[in-house]
N, CA, C and O of each residue as an XYZ file, in Angstrom:
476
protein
N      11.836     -4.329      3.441
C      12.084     -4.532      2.028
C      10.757     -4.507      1.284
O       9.610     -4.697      1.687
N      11.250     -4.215      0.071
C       9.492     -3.755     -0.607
C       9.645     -4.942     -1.563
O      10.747     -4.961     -2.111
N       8.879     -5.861     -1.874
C       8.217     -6.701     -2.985
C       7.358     -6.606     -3.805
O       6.248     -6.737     -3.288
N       7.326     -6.399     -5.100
C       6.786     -6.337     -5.597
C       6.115     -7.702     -6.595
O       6.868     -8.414     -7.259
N       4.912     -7.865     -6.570
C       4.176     -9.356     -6.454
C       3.256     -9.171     -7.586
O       2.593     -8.134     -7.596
N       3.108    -10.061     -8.587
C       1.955     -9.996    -10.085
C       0.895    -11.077     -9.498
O       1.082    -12.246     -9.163
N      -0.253    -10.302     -9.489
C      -1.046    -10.701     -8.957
C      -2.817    -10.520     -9.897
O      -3.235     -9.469    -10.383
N      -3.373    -11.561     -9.903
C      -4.790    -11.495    -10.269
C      -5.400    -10.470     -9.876
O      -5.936     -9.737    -10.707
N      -5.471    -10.113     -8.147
C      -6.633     -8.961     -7.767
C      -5.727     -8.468     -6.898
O      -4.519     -8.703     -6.950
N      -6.546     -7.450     -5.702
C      -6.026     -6.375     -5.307
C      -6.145     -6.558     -3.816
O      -6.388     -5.602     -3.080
N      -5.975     -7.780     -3.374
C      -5.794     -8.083     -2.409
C      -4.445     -9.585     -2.335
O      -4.138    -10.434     -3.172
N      -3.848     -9.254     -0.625
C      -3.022    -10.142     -0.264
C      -3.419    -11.700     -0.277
O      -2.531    -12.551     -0.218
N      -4.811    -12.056     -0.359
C      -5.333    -13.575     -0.418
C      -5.845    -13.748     -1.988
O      -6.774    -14.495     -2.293
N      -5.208    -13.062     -2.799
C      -5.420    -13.169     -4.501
C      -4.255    -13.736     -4.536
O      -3.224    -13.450     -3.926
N      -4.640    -15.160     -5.838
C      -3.891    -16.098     -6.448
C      -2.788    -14.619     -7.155
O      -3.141    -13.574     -7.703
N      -1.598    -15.079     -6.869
C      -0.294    -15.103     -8.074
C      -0.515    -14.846     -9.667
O      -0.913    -15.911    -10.141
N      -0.443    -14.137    -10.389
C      -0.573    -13.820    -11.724
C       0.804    -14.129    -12.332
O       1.836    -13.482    -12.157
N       0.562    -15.726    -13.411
C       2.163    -16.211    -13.437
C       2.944    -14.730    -14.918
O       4.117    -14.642    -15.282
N       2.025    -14.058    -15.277
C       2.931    -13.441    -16.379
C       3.005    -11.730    -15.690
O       2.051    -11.045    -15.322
N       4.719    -11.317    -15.682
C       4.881    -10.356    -15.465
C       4.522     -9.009    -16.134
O       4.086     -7.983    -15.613
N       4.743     -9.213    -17.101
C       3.767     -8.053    -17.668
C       2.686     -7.653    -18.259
O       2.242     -6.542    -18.549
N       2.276     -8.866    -18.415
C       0.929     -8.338    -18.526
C      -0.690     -9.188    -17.069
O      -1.828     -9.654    -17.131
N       0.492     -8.837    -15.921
C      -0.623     -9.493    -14.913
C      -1.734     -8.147    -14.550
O      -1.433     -7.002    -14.216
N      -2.547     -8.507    -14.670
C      -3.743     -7.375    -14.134
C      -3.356     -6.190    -12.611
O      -3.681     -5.026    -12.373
N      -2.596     -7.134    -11.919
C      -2.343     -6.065    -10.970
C      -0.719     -6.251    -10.495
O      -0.403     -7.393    -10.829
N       0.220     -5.696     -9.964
C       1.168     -5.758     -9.176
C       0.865     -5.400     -7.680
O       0.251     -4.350     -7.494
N       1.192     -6.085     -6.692
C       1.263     -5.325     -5.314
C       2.621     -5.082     -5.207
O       3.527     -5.759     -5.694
N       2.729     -3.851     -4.393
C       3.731     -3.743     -3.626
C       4.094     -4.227     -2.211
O       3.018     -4.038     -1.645
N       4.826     -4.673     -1.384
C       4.445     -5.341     -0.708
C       5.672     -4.722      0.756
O       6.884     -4.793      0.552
N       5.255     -4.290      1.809
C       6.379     -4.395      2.566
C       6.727     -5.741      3.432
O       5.726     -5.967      4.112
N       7.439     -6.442      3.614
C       7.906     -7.464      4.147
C       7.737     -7.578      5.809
O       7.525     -8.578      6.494
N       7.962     -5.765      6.320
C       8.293     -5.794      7.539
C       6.623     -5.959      8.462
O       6.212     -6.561      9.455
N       5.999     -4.909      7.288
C       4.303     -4.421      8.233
C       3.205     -5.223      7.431
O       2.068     -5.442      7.848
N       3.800     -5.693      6.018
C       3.150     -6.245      5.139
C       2.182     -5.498      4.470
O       1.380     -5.948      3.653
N       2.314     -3.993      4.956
C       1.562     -3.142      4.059
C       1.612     -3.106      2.727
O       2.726     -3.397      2.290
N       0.345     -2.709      1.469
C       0.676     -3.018      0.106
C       0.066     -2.086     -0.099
O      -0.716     -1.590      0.711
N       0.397     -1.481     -1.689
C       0.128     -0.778     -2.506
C      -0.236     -1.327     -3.855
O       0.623     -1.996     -4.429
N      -1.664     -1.088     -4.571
C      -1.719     -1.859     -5.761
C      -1.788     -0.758     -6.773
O      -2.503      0.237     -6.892
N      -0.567     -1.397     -7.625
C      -0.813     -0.767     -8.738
C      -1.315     -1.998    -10.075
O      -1.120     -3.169    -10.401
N      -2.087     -0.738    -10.519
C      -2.871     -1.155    -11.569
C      -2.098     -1.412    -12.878
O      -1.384     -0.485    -13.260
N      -2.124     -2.218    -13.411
C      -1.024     -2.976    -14.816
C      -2.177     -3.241    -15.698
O      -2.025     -4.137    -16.528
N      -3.332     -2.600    -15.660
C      -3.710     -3.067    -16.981
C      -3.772     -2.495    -18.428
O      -4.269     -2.862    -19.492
N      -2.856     -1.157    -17.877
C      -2.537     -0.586    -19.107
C      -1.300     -1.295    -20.215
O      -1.113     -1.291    -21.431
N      -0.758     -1.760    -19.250
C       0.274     -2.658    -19.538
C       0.143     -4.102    -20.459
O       0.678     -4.620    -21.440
N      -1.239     -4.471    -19.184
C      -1.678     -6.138    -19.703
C      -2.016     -6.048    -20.886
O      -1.984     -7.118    -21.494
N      -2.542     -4.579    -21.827
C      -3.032     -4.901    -22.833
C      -2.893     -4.163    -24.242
O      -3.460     -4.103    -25.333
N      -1.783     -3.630    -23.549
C      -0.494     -3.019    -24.809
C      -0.076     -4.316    -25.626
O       0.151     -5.440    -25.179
N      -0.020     -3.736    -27.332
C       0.699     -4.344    -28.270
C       1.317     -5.021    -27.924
O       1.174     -6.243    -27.964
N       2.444     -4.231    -27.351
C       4.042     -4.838    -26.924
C       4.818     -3.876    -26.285
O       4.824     -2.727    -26.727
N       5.438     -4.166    -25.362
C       6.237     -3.697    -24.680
C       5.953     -3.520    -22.787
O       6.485     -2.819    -21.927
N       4.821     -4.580    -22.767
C       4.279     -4.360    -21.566
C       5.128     -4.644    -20.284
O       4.905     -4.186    -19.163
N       6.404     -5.700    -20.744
C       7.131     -6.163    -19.875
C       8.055     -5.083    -19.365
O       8.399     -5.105    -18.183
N       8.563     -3.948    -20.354
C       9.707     -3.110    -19.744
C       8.540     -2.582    -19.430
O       8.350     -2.959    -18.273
N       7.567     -1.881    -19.789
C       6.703     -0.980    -18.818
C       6.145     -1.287    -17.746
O       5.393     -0.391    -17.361
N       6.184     -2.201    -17.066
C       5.882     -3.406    -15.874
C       7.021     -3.009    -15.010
O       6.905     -2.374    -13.962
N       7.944     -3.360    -15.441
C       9.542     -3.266    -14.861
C      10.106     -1.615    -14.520
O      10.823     -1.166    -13.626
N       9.386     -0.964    -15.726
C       9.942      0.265    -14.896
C       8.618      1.217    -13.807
O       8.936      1.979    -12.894
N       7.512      0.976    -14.125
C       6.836      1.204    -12.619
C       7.255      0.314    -11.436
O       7.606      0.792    -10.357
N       7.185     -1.316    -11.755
C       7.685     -1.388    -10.220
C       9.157     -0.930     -9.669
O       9.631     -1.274     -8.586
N       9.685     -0.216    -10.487
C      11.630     -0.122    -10.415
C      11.031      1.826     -9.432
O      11.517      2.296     -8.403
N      10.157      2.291    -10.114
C       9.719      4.378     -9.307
C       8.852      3.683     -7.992
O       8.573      4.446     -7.068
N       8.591      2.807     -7.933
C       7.669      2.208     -7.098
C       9.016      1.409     -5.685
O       8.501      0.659     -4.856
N       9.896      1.550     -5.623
C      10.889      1.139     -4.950
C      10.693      0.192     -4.824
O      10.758     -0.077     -3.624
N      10.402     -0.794     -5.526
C      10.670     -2.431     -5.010
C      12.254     -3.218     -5.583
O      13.013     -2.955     -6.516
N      12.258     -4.080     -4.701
C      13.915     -4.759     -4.409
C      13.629     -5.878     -5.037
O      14.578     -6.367     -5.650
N      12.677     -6.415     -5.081
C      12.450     -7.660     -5.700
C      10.945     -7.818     -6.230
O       9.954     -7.330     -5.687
N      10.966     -8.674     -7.512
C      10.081     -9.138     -8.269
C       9.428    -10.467     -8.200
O       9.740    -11.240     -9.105
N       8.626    -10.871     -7.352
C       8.143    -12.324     -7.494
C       6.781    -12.651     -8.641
O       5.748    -11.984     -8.687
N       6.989    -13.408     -9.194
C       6.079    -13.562    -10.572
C       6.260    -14.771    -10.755
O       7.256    -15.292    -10.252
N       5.256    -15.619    -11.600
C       5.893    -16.966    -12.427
C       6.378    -16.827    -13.672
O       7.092    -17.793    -13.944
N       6.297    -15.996    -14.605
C       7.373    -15.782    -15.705
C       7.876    -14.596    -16.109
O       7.039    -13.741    -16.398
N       8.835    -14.357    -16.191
C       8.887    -13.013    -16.587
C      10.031    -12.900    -17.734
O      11.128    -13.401    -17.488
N       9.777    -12.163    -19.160
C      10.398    -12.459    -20.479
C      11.991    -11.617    -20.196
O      12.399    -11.052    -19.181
N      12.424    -11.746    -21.088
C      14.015    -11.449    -21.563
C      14.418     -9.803    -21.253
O      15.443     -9.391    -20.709
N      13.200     -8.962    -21.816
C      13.584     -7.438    -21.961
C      12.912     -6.758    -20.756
O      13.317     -5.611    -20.569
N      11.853     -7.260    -19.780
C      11.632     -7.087    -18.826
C      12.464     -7.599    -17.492
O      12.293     -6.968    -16.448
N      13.282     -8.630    -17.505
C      14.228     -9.040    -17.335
C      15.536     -8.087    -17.294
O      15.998     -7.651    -16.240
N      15.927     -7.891    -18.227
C      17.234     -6.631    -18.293
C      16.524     -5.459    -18.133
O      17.326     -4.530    -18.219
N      15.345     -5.038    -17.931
C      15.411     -3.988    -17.392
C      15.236     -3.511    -16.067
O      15.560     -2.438    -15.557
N      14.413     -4.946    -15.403
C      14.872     -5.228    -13.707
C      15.890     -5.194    -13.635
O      16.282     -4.318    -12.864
N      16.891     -5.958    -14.251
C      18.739     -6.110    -13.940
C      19.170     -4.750    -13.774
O      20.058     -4.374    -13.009
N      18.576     -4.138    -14.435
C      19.528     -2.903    -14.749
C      19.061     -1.430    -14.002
O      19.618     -0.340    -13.867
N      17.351     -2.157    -13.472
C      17.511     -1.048    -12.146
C      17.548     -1.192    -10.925
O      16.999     -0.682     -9.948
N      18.766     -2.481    -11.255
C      18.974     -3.177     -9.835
C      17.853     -4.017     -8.896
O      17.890     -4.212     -7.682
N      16.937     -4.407     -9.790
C      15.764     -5.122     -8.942
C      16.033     -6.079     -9.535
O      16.274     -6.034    -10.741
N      16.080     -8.104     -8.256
C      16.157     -9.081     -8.217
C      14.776     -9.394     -9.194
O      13.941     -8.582     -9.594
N      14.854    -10.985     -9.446
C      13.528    -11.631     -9.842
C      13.435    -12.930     -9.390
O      14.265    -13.838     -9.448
N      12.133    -12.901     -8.855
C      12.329    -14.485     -8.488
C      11.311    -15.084     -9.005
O      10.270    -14.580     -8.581
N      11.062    -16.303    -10.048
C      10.547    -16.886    -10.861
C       9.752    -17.754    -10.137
O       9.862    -17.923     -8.923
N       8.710    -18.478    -11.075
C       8.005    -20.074    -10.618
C       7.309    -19.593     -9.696
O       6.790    -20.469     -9.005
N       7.066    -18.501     -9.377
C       5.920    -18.670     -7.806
C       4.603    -18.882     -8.486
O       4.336    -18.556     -9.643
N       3.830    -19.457     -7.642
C       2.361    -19.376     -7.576
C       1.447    -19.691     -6.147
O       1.932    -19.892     -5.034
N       0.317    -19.680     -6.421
C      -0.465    -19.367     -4.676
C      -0.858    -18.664     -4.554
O      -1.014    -17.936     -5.534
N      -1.388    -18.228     -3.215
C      -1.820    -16.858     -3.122
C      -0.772    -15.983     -2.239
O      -0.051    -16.389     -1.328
N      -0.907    -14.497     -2.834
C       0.265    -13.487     -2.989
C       0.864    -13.624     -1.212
O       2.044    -13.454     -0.902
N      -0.104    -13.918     -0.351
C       0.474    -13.321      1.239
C       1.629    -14.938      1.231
O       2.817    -14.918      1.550
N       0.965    -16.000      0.847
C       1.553    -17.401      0.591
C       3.217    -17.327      0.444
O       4.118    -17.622      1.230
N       3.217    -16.764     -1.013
C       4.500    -16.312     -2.049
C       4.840    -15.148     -1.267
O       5.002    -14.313     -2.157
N       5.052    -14.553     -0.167
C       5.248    -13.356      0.400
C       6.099    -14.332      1.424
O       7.177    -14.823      1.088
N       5.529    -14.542      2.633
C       6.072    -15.690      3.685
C       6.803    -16.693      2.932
O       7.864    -17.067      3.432
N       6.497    -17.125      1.996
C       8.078    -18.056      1.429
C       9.305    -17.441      1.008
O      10.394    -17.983      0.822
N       8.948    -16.108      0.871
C      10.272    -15.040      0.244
C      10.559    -14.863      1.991
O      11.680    -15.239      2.330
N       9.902    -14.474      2.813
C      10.199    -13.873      4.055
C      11.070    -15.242      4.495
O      12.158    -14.796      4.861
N      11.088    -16.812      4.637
C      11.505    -17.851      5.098
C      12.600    -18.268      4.596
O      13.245    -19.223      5.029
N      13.095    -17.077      2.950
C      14.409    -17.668      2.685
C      14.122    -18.782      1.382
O      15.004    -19.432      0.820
N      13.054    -18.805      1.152
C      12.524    -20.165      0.218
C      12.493    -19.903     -1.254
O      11.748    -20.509     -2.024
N      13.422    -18.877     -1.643
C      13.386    -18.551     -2.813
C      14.836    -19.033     -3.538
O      15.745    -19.508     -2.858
N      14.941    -18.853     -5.012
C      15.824    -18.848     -5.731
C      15.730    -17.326     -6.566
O      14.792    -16.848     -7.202
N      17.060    -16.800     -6.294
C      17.017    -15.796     -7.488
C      17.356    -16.118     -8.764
O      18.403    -16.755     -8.886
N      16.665    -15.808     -9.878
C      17.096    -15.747    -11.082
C      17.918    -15.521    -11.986
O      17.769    -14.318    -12.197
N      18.645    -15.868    -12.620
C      19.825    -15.245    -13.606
C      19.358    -15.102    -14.633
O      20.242    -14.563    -15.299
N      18.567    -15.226    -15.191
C      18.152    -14.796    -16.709
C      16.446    -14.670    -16.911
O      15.708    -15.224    -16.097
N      16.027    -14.085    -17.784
C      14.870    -14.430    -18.041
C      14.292    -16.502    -18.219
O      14.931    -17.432    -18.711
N      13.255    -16.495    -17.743
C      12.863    -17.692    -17.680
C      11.529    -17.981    -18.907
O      11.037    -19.092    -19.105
N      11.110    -16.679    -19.647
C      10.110    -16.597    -20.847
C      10.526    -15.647    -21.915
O      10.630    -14.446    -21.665
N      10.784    -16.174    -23.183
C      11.646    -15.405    -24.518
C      10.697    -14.420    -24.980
O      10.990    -13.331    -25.473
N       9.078    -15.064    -24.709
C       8.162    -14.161    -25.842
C       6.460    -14.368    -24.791
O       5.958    -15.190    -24.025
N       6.184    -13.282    -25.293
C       4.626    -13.387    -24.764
C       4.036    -14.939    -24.506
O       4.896    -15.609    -25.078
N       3.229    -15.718    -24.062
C       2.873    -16.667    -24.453
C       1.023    -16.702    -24.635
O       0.464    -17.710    -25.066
């Protein structure tokens, strides 16, 4: 399964980046080999607006199944929903950390956005 993880830097022992769209990096993450792919979000982090669906739809061409982040807003939100990618909220730590707690079952999935507006 591929994860996709908002993250400070560009490695697996980089702290958690709690805002989804505009975190400096996303990893991709495989679950099985733990191999990652980083993509770069800082075109994203520092757009006007709209960084959250543009967040959501690279990691959606990027095949990831799930989203771990600590917040992620309303319209980035429905547009994970809607390309069928989970979200799982509140994480923080470092990314391999928040990786092995998704791998152990230690998650909650989300039903709604958990952030209305930039903060």
């Amino acid at each position: 399964m591929k994860l996709a993880v908002t993250s400070q830097g560009d490695r697996l022992d980089s702290q958690l980046d709690p805002r989804f769209g505009r975190a400096v990096y996303i990893l991709i993450v495989d679950t099985k080999t733990l191999e990652y792919e980083v993509l770069d979000n800082k075109k994203n982090k520092n757009s006007f607006k709209g960084s959250g669906i543009q967040a959501a739809a690279m990691v959606s061409t990027h095949g990831a199944e799930v989203v771990l982040t600590g917040f992620c807003g309303s319209k980035a939100f429905e547009t994970l929903e809607a390309s069928g990618v989970k979200v799982v909220n509140d994480q923080s730590g470092r990314i391999i950390n928040v990786v092995q707690k998704f791998k152990q079952g230690n998650v909650v999935f989300a039903t709604r956005a958990n952030k209305e507006r930039y903060w």
